[in-house]
C-alpha positions in Angstrom: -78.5 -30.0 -60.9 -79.3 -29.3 -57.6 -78.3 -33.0 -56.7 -74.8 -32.3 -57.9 -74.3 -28.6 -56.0 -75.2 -30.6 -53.2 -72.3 -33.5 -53.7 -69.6 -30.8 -54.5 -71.0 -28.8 -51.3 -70.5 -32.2 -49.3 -67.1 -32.5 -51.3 -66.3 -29.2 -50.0 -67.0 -29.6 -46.4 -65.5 -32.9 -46.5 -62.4 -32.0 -47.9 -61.8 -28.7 -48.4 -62.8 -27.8 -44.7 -60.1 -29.8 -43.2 -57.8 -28.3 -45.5 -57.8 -24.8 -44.5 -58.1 -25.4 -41.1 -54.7 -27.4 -41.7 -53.7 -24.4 -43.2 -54.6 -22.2 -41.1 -53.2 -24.3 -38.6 -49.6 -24.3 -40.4 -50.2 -20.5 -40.9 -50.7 -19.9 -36.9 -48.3 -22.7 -35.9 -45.4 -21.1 -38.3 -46.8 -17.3 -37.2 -46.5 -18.6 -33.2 -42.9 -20.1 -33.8 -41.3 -16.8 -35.6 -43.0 -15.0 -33.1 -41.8 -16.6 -29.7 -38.2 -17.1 -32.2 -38.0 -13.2 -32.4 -39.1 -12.9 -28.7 -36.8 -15.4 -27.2 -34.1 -14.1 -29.2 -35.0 -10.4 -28.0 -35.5 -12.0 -24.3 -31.8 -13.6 -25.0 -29.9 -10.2 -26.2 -31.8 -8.2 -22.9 -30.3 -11.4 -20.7 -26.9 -11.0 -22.5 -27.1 -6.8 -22.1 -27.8 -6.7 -19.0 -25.1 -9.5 -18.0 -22.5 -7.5 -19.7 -23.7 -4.3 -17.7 -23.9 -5.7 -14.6 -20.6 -7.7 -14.7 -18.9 -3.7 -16.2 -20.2 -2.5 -12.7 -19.2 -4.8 -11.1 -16.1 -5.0 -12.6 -15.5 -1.4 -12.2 -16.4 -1.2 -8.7 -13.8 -3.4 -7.7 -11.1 -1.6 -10.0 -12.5 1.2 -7.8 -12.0 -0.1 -4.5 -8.6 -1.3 -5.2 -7.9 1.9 -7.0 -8.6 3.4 -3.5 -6.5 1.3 -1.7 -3.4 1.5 -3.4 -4.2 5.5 -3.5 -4.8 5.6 0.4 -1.6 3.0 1.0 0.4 5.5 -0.8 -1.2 8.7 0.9 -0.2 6.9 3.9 3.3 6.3 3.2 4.8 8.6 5.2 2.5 9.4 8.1 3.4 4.9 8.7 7.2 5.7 8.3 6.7 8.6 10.5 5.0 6.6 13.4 7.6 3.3 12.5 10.4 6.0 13.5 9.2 8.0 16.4 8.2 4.4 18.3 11.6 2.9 17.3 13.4 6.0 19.0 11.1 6.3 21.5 12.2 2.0 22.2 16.0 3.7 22.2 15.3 6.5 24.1 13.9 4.1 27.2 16.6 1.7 27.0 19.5 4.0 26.8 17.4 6.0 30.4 17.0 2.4 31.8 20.6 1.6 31.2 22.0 5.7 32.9 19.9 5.5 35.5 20.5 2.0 36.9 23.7 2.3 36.4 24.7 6.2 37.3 25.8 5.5 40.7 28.3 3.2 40.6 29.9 3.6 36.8 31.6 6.3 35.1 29.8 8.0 32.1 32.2 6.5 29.8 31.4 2.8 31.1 27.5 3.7 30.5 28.3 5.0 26.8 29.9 1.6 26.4 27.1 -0.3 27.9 24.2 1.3 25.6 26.4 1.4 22.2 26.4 -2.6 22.9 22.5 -2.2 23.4 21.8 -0.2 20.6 24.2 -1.1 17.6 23.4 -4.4 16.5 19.7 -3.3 17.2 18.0 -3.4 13.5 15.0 -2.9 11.5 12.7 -1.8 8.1 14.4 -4.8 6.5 17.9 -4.6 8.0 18.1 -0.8 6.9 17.2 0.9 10.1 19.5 1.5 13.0 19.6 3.9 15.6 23.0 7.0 15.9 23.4 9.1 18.9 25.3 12.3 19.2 26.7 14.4 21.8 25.7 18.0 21.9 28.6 19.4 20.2 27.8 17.1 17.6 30.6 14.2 17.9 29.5 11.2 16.8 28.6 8.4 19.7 27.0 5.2 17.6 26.7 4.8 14.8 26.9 1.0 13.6 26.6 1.8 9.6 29.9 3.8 9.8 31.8 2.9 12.7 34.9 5.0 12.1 32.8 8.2 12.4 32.4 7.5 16.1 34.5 10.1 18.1 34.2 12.6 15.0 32.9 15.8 15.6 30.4 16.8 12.2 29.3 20.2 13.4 30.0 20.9 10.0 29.3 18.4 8.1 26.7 19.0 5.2 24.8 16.6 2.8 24.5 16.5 -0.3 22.3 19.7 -0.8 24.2 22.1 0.8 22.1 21.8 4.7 24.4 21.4 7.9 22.7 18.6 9.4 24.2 18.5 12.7 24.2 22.5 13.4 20.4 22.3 12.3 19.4 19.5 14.3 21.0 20.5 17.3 19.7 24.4 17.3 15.6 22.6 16.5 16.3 20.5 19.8 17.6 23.4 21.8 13.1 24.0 22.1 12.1 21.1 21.7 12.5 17.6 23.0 11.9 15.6 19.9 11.2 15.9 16.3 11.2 14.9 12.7 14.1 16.0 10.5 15.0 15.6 6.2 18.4 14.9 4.9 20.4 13.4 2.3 22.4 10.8 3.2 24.7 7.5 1.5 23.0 4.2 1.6 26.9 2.9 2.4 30.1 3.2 2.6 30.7 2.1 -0.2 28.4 4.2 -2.2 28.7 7.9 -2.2 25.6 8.7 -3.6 23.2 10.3 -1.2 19.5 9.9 -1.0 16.2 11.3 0.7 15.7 10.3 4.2 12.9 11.4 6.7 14.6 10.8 10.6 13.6 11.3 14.0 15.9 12.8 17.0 15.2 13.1 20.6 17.2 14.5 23.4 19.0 12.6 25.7 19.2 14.8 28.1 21.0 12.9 31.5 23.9 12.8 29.0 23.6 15.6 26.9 23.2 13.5 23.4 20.6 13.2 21.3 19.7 9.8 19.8 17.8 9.2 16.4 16.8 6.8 13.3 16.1 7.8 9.8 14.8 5.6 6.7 15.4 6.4 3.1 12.0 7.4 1.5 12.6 5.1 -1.8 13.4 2.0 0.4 10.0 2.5 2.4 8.2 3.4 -0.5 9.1 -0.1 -2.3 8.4 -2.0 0.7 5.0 -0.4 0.6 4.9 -1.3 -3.0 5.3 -5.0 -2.2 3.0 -5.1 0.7 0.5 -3.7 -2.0 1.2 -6.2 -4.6 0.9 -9.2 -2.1 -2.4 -7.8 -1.0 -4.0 -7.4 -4.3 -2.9 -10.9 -5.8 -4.9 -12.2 -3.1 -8.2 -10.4 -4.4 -10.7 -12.2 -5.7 -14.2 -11.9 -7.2 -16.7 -14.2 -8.4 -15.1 -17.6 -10.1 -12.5 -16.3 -12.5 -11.8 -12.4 -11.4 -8.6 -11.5 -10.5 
């Protein structure tokens, strides 16, 4: 009896030994695998999160920063047309003093209007819309190249479309000062007698008792600005695919 205990003891360490360590072995093995499964697939979602959330801030922060550059091109929109007028009349101003005084002598005032009307009429700018007009103190007209045939017209009277003498307020501003900005309505063309918004700038001229100014419609500056904005933008880029 106590032979065969011993045989099925030896039976038991031979075989049955092996067999739960295999087992357990399995058991761990399969445990180990779920385990790093889970882990790797938690590791894989945190990777993922925190790739979403970074590339959101990132994201964002360049919505941002164009955001603010549009914002600031547009809260700049007149303070640039303002300086694009004062240095264009300011250009006028010295040619028209350059042409009086080297010529004052020896021509006749009428042979010096001729002689800075052909300086200054075909003179353009802000995409072909910009051109200078000068005015004599009484308010007759003395250039102006978008409508010729109000040359020699006297527009002391003349009011725009919402109801403000243009002429009689310029000319009373400039009686104090040598130089400033001015609003009015006024037609694209000709052709077009609908008036729109304009900001201008007027100076005294005064070795010939004119004044001499420019003006730009506010909606044509605005949509150059506009474009200028839109080229700049399509050129942003960030990271392989962002636009």
């Amino acid at each position: 009896m106590y032979f065969k205990n011993e045989k099925t003891l030896l039976l038991l360490i031979r075989y049955a030994l092996p067999l739960l360590i295999l087992f357990l072995s399995i058991f761990i093995t399969t445990f180990l695998y779920f385990q790093n499964k889970t882990e790797f697939k938690q590791s894989e979602q945190s990777i993922e999160e925190k790739f979403i959330r970074d590339k959101k801030q990132t994201i964002k922060e360049q919505i941002d920063n164009i955001y603010k550059y549009i914002i600031s091109e547009q809260d700049s929109t007149v303070t640039n047309l303002k300086e694009s007028l004062i240095k264009r009349v300011h250009e006028a101003h010295t040619i028209s003093i350059n042409l009086y005084t080297q010529f004052k002598d020896t021509h006749s005032k009428e042979e010096i209007t001729l002689m800075i009307r052909a300086a200054l009429k075909d003179i353009r700018f802000n995409n072909q819309r910009g051109y200078f007009f000068v005015y004599d103190k009484k308010a007759t007209n003395i250039i102006h190249p978008l409508i010729p045939e109000l040359e020699g017209k006297n527009l002391i009277n003349y009011q725009d479309s919402k109801g403000r003498f243009l002429l009689k307020e310029g000319l009373a501003l400039l009686k104090n000062k040598d130089e400033l900005y001015q609003e009015w309505y006024w037609k694209k063309s000709k052709n077009n007698a609908k008036e729109f918004k304009k900001i201008g700038f007027i100076k005294n001229i005064y070795e010939l008792d004119w004044f001499i100014g420019t003006g730009e419609y506010i909606e044509d500056f605005s949509k150059d600005v506009q474009k200028k904005v839109i080229a700049q933008i399509e050129k942003f880029r960030f990271g392989q695919n962002g636009y």
